[in-house]
N, C-alpha and C positions, 0 to 999 in steps of 0.2 A: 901508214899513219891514219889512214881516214878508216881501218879497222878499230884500230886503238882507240880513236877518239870515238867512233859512235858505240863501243862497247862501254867506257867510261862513262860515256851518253845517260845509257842503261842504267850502268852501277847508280848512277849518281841518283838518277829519277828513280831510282827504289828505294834508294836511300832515305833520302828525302819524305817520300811518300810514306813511310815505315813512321819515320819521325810524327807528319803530320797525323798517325793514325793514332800513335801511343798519346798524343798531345791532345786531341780530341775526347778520351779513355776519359770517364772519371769516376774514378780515381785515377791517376795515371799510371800504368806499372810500371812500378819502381824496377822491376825484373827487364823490363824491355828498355826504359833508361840505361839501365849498367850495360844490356849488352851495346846499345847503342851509341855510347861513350866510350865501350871499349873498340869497337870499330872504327871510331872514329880515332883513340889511341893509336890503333897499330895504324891509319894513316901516316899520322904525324912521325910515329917512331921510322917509319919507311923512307919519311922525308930527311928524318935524321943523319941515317944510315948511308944515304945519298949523298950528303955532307959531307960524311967523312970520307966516302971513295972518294966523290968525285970536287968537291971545294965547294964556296959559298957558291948557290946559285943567286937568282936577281932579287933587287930587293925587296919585292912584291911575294917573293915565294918564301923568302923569311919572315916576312908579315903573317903571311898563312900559317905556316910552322909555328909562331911563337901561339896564335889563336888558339890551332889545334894541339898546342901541349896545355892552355892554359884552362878550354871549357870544359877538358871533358873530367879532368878533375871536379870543376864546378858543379857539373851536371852530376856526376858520384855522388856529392855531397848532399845535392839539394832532395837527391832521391830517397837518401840513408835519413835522411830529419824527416821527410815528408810522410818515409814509411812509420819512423817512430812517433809522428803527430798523430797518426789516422789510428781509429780503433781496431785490437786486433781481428784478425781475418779478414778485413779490408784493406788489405793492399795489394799489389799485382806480385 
């Protein structure tokens, strides 16, 4: 376990970091939002999948789950308007 977790560790703090770099960007690229929403996707869909093997986990981790089905949609969106706001050849 304490492999698992300090690797996650990792994942997580890159993750994360990726986010705060695109977020800093401006413009922001919309290219690095999508992939970064879709990572965050196959998260959730993983959590999904987990569900159905193995049944509801706690309610805290259905919490997460409904988040991570519900932003990254969001975040798709706001990147598809953002990019069609910005003049062309200026977006990521």
């Amino acid at each position: 376990m304490d492999s698992l977790g300090r690797f996650f560790g990792a994942i997580f703090a890159g993750y994360g970091l990726a986010w705060l770099w695109a977020a800093r960007q401006s413009p922001i690229p919309a290219t690095a939002v999508r992939w970064l929403a879709g990572v965050f996707l196959l998260g959730a869909l993983g959590r999904l999948l987990s569900l159905a093997v193995h049944g509801w986990p706690h309610g805290f981790q259905v919490a997460l789950a409904v988040v991570e089905l519900l932003l990254p949609p969001l975040f798709l969106w706001l990147a598809h308007a953002e990019e069609k706001a910005l003049p062309a050849g200026a977006s990521g």
